[in-house]
N, C-alpha and C positions, 0 to 999 in steps of 0.2 A: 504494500500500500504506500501511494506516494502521501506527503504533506501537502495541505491544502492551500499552499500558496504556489506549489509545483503543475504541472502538466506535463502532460508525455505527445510526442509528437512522432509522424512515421515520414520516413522520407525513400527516395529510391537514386539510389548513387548507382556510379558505373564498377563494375569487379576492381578496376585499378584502385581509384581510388579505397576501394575496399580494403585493397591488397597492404597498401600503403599506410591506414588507418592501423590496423591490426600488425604493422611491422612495430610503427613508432611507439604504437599502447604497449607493444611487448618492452620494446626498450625501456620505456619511463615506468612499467611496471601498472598499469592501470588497465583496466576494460576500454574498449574501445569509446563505449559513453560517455566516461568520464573522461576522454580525451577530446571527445567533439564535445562537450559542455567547457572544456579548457579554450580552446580553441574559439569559440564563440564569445565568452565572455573575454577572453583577450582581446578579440576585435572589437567586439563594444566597449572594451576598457570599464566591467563590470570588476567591482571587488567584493569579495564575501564581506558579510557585514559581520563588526568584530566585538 
């Protein structure tokens, strides 16, 4: 169950980029999600609220 200020969203990427997603997750040691939620909030220049 997510938290109620979350949502879940579905998208459809191409296999490369998939490939690539799941190389870089494996490097930094995270799931792919939690690399495309990095990734996103970096370009929006979001910061976790602390």
């Amino acid at each position: 169950m997510i938290k109620e200020e979350n949502t879940r969203i579905t998208v459809t990427i191409t296999k490369e980029i998939h490939k690539r997603l799941i190389e870089e997750a494996e490097y930094e040691d995270r799931s792919v999600s939690n690399l495309v939620l990095k990734i996103i909030k970096e370009h929006y220049k979001i910061r976790e609220e602390e």
